[in-house]
C-alpha positions in Angstrom: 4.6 8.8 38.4 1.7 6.8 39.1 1.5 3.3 41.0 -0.1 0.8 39.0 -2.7 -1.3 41.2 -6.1 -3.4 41.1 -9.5 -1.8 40.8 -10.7 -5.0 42.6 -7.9 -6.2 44.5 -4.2 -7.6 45.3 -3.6 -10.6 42.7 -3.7 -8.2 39.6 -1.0 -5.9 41.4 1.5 -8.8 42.2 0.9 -10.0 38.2 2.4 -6.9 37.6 4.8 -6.3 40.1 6.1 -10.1 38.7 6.3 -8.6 35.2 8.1 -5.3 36.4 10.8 -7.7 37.8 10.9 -10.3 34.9 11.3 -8.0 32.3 13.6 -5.4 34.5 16.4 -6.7 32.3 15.1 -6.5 29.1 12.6 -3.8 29.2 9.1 -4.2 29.2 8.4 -1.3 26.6 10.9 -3.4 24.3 8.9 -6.5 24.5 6.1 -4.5 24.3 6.8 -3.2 21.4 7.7 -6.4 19.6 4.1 -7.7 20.5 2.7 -5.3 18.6 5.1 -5.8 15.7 4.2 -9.1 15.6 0.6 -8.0 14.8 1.1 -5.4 12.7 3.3 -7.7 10.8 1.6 -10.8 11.1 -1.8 -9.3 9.7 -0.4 -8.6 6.5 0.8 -12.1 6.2 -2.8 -13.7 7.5 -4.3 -11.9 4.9 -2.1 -12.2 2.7 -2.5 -16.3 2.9 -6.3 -16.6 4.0 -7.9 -14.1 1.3 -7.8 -14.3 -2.1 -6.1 -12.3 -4.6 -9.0 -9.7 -5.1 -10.0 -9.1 -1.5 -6.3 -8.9 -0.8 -5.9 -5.9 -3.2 -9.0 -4.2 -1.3 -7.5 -4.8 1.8 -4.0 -3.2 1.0 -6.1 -0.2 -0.2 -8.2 0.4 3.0 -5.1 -0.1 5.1 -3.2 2.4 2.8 -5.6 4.8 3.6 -6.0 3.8 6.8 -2.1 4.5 7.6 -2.6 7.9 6.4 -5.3 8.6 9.1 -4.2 6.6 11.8 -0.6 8.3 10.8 -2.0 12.2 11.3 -3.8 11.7 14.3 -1.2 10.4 16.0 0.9 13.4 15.1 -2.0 16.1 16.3 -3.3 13.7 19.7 -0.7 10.9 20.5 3.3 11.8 19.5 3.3 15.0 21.0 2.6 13.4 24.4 6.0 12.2 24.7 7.2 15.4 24.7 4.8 17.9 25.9 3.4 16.0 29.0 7.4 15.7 30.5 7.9 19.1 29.7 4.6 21.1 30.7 2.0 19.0 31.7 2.8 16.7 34.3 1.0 18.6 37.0 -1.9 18.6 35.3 -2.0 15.3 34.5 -6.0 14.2 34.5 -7.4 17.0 32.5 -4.7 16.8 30.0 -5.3 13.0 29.2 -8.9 13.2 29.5 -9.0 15.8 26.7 -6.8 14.1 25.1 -9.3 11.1 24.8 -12.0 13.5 23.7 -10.0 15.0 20.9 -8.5 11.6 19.9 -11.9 10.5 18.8 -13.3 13.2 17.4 -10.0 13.6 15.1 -10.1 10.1 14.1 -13.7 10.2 12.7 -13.1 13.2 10.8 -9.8 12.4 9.4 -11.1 9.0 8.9 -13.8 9.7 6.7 -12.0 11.7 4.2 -9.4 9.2 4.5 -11.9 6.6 3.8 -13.5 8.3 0.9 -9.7 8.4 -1.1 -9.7 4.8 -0.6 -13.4 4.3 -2.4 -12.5 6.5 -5.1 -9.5 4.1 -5.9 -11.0 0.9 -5.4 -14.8 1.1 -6.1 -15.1 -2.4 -4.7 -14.6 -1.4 -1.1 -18.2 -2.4 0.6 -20.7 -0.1 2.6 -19.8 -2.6 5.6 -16.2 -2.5 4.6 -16.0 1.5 5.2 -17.8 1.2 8.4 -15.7 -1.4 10.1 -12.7 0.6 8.8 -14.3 3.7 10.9 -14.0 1.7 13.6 -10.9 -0.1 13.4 -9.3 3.3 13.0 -10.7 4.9 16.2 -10.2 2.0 18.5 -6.4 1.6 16.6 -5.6 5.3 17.1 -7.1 5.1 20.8 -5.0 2.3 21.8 -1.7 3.9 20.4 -2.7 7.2 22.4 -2.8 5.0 25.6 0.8 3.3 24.5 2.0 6.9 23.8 0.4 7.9 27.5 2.2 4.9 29.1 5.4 6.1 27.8 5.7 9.2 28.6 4.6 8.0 31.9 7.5 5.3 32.3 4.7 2.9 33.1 5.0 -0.1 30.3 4.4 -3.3 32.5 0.4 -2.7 32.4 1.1 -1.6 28.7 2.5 -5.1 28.0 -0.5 -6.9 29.4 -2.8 -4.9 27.2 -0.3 -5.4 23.9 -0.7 -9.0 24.7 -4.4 -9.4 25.4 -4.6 -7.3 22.2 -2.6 -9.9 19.9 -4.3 -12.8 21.5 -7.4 -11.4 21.1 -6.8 -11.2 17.2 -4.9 -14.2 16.6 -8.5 -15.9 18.8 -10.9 -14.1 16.4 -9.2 -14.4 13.0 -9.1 -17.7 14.3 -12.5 -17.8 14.3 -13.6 -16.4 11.3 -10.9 -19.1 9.4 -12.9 -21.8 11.3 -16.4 -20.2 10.1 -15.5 -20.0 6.6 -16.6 -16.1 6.8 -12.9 -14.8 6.1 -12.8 -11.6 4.6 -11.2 -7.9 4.0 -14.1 -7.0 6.5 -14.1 -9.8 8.8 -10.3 -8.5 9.4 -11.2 -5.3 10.2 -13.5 -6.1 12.5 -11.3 -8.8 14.2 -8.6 -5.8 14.3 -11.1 -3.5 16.0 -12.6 -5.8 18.4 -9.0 -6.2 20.0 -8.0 -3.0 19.8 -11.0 -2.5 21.9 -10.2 -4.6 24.6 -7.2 -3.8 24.9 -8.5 0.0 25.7 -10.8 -1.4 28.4 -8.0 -3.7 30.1 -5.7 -0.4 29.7 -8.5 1.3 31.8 -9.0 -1.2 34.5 -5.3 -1.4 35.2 -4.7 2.4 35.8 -6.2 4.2 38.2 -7.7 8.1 38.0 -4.9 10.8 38.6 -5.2 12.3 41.6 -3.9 15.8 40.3 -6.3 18.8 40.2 -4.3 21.3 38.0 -7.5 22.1 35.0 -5.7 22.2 30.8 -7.9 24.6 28.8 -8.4 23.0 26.2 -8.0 25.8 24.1 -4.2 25.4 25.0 -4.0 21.9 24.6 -5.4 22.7 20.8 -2.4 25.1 20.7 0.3 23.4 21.9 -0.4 20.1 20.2 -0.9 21.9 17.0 2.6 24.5 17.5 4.4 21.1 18.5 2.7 19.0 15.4 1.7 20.8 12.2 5.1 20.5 10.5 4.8 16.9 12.0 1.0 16.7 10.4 2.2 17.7 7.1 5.3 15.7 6.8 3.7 12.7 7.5 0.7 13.2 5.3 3.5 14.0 2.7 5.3 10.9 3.8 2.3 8.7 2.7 2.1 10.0 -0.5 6.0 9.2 -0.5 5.0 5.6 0.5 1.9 4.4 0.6 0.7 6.6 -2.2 2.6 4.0 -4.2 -0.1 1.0 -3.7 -2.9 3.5 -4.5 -1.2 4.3 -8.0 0.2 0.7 -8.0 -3.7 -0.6 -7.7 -4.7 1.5 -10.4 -2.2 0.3 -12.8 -1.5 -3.6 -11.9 -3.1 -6.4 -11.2 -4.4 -7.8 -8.0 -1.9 -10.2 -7.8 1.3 -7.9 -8.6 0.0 -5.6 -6.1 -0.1 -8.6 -3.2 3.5 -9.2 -3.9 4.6 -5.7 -3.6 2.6 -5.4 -0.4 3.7 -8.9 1.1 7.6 -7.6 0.3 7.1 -4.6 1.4 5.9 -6.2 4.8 8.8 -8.3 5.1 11.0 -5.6 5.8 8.9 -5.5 9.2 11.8 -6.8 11.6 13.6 -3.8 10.5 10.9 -1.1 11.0 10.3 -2.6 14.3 14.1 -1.7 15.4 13.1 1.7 14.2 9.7 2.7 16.3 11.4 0.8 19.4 14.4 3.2 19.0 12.0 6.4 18.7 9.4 5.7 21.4 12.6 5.2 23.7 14.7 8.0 22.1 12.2 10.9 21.8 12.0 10.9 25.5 15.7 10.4 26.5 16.6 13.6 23.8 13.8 15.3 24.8 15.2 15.6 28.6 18.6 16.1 27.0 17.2 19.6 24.9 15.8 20.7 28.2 18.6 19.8 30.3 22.0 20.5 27.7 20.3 22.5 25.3 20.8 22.2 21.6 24.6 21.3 21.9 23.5 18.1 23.7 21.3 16.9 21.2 23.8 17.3 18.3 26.7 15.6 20.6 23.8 12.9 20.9 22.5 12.6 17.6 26.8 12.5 16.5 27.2 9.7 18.8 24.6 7.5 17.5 25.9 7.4 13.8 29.8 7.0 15.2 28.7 3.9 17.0 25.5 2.5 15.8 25.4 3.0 11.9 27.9 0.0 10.9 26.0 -2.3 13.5 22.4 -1.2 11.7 23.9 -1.7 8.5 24.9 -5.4 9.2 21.1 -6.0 11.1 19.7 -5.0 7.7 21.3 -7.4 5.8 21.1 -10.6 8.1 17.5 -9.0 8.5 17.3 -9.3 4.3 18.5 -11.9 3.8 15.5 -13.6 6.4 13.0 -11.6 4.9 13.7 -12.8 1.2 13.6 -16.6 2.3 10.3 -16.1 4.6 8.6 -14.7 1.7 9.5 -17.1 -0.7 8.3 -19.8 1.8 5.0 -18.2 3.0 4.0 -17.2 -0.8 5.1 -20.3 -2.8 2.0 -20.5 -3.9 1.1 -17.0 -4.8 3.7 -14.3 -4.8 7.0 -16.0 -4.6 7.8 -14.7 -7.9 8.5 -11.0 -6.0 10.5 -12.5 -3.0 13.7 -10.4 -4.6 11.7 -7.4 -4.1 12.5 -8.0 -0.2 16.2 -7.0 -0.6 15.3 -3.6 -2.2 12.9 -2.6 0.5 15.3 -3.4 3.3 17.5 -1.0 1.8 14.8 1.3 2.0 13.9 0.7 5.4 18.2 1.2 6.0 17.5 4.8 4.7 14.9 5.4 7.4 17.2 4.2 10.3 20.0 7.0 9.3 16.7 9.3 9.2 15.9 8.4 12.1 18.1 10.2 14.3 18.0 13.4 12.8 14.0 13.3 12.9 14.5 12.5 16.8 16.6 15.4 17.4 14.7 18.1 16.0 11.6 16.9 17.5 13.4 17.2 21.2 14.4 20.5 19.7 11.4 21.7 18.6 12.5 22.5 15.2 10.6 20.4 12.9 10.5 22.3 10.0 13.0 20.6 8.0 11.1 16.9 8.7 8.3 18.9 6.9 10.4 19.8 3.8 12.3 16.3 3.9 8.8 14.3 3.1 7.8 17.2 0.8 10.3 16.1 -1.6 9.8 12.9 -0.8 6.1 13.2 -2.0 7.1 15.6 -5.1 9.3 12.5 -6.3 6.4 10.1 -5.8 3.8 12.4 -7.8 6.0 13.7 -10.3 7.5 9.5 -11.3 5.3 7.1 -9.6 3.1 7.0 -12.9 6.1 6.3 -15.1 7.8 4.2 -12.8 5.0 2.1 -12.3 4.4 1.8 -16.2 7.4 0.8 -17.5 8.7 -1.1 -14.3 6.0 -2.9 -12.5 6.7 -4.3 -9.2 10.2 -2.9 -9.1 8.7 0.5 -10.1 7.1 1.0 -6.7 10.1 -0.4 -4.6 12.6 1.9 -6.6 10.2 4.7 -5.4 10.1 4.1 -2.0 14.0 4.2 -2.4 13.9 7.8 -4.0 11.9 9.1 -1.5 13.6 8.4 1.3 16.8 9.3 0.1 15.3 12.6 -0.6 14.4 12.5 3.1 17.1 11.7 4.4 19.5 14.5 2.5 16.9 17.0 3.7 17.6 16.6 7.6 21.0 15.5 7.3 21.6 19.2 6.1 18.8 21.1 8.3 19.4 19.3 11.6 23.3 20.4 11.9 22.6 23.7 10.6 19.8 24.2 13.2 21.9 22.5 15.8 24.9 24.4 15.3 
């Protein structure tokens, strides 16, 4: 474990030794993580306020399809860090995460491009400046989330706080800006988005220090081992945006601008919840990873059993306070615009309950190594989405595309609630 200290002198290393021993309590990679919550959450409701109705329904498209790349290369480059680098890289610790960089990039362009091109072929209003400030946004977005990944693994999330907060800043100053300008739009956002993300990478790199450590990672090896780790992880979650966000894509073929803005801002209001879920797996995937290497498989079920004995009556009862919030901030944001869908926010929590009880399962056979099973869970997922979303989108609407989101996570979830004792037995 490295120290963290100032390129250019002492001040910058007491900042942080004052945050290590503010947030010793609570955690710095939990307040962390709720900082960049906030902004993933938060952007959907800027936009959702600031731009109209049509440039609203572009922007849910080009973030839909932007999920779906930032989502893959963060299986291949960034999630298997927390894992792998704990397990069989820590002596080798430059060359692996300087590779890492390297490939990051390259992945994100090339994933990024097909991704974009899905996104034009569904919304054909998508400008040529559009597209390229997506390009962007995506590689500085899926840059930044490998150095969050990198600081986790590492146990170093006081620098990583800083940079989530420069980062937030940063956009809430230039969306700011663009309001005050009058130039507010699908592609002023993205640029805004990438701008901070961007910033956030440089701060990240003044504040740690080059590894000492020698030890050379072919990179041939590091192609492997990524790959062995993550390609039931690549294809699960590329299945589990067809599951999800593969709904909006249909939905913005069949509705109208404004019905698709409600579903989206609904959808988003389920945030607090899905926060509680990536703060329990970036702080889980470690702990059960040491646990499989330490206990073995045994330890992992015993694990996994004790988290739905003593946490799934607690989760259930966050979900519906959490509801219940989200239904009344929606109606108050939207008055204006989307209220009419605020009820939309109860059946999306629900859906977002379904992923918590997921959630531990998918954990555990990631520290296992036996991913498999997360692969088949979002294939039918996905199978659900293709072979109803038309019809339930037709006949139903709004509430077609939240029932969906339903019926492919309960597919999920009976997938690796069967697999992962099987496999763990």
């Amino acid at each position: 474990m490295f120290t963290l200290q100032s390129p250019g002198g002492s001040d910058l290393s007491k900042l942080i030794h004052r945050i290590r021993h503010l947030t010793a309590r609570h955690g710095a990679g939990s307040l962390e993580q709720i900082l960049v919550a906030v902004l993933n959450f938060g952007i959907v409701i800027v936009t959702g306020r600031l731009l109209a109705p049509s440039s609203f329904a572009i922007f849910v498209v080009i973030m839909s399809s932007l999920s779906l790349a930032f989502g893959l290369v963060s299986a291949v480059v960034s999630a298997p860090v927390l894992v792998l680098y704990r397990k069989r890289y820590h002596s080798a610790k430059r060359s692996y995460l300087g590779k890492l960089e390297l490939l990051n990039v390259g992945v994100s362009v090339a994933v990024g491009l097909v991704c974009l091109a899905i996104a034009f072929w569904v919304e054909r209003r998508i400008s040529s400046s559009d597209l390229v400030y997506s390009l962007l946004m995506l590689t500085a977005w899926s840059s930044y989330e490998l150095r969050r990944k990198i600081a986790y693994a590492l146990g170093e999330a006081p620098v990583l706080l800083l940079c989530s907060a420069l980062v937030l800043l940063s956009a809430v100053i230039s969306l700011g800006v663009t309001v005050f300008l009058g130039v507010a739009s699908e592609g002023a956002v993205l640029l805004c988005l990438a701008l901070s993300y961007l910033l956030g990478i440089l701060f990240f790199k003044l504040l740690t220090p080059r590894s000492d450590t020698t030890s050379k990672v072919p990179f041939q090896v590091l192609l492997r081992d990524h790959w062995r780790f993550s390609h039931s992880l690549f294809s699960g979650l590329l299945l589990y945006w067809v599951a999800s966000q593969g709904y909006f894509l249909v939905a913005a073929r069949l509705l109208p601008d404004a019905t698709l803005g409600g579903v989206r801002t609904a959808q988003n209001m389920a945030g607090l919840i899905t926060t509680a879920l990536l703060m329990f797996e970036n702080q889980a995937t470690p702990m059960a990873a040491t646990l499989a290497h330490e206990g073995g498989d045994e330890a992992v079920r015993s694990w996994v059993r004790q988290l739905f004995d003593k946490g799934t009556w607690p989760f259930l009862a966050f979900v519906i306070l959490a509801s219940l919030g989200a239904f009344g901030l929606h109606h108050f944001l939207y008055l204006k615009t989307y209220s009419q869908f605020s009820w939309l926010a109860f059946i999306f929590a629900f859906h977002q309950f379904l992923l918590g009880l997921n959630r531990p399962y998918a954990v555990g056979l990631k520290a296992i190594e036996k991913t498999t099973p997360i692969f088949w869970g979002h294939c039918a997922g996905a199978a659900l989405m293709v072979l109803g979303s038309w019809i339930l989108i037709t006949y139903l609407g709004a509430l077609g595309v939240a029932i969906g989101f339903v019926l492919s996570a309960s597919a999920l979830l009976l997938v690796l609630h069967l697999n992962f004792w099987r496999l763990t037995q």
